[in-house]
C-alpha distance (Angstrom), angle and dihedral (degrees) to the residues before:
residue distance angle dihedral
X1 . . .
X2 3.98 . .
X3 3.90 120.0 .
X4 4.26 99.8 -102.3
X5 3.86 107.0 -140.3
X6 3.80 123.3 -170.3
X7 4.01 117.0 -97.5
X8 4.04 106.8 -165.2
X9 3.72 121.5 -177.3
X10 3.79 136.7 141.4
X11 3.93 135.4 -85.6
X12 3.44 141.8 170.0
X13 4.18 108.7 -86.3
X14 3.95 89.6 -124.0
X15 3.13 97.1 43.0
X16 3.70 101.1 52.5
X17 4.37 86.8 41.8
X18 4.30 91.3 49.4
X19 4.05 85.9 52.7
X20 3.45 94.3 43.5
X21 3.56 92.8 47.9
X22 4.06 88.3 50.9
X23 4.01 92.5 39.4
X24 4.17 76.6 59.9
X25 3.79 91.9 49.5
X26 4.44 84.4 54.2
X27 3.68 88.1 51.4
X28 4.20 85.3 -113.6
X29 4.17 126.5 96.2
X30 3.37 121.3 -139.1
X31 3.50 103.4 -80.0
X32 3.73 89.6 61.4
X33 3.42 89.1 52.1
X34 3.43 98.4 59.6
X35 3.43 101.3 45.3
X36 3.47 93.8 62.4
X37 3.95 90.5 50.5
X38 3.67 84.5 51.6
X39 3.92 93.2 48.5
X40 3.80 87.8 51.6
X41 3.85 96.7 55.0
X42 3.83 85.6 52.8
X43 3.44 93.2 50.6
X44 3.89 99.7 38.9
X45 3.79 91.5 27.3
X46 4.03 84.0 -144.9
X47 3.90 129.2 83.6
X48 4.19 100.7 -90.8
X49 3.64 101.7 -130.0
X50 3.79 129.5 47.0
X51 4.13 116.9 -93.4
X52 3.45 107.9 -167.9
X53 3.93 134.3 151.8
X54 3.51 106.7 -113.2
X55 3.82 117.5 71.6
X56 3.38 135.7 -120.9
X57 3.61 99.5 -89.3
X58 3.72 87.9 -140.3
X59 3.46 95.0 82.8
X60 3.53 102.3 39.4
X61 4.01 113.5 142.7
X62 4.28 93.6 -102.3
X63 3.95 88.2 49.2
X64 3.74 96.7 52.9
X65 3.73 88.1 46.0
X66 3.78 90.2 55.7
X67 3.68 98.0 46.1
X68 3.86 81.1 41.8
X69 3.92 89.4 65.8
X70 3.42 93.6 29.4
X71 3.70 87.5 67.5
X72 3.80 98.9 37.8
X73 3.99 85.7 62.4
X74 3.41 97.9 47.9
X75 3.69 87.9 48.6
X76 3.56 91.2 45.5
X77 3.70 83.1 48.2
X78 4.26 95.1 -121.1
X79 3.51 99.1 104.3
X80 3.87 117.5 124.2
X81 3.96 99.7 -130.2
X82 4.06 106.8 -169.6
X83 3.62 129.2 162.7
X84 3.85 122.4 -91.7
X85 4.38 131.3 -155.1
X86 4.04 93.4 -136.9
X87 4.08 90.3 116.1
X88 3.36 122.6 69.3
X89 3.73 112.5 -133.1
């Protein structure tokens, strides 16, 4: 097995706690997690997932409004629930 070394650098505090808290979730913590993004740059020798600089329009601020209210009604138990044809049978 390799020699590990320490790698130290700086991240936002909530940041690094919401990944955590997911890493968790995966049954890995963050240093886990990294490795493996690190292993797949060496093996890829590219970043594995697209960066680009236009967001994913899904969470634009008017969409997480809407699904914002959405869920406030159906917590508040007014929401209008109706079926919808997005799945293919």
């Amino acid at each position: 097995m390799a020699q590990s070394v320490n790698v130290n650098f700086r991240m936002d505090e909530q940041l690094k706690k919401n990944v955590e808290d997911i890493c968790q979730r995966m049954g890995m913590n963050l240093t886990t997690a990294l490795t493996i993004c690190c292993k797949k740059i060496e093996q890829e020798r590219r970043i594995p997932f697209d960066i680009t600089a236009d967001p994913d329009p899904f969470y634009c601020e008017s969409n997480i409004r809407c699904l914002k209210a959405r869920l406030d009604a159906i917590k508040a138990g007014t929401a209008k629930l109706e079926e919808h044809d997005l799945i293919e049978d």
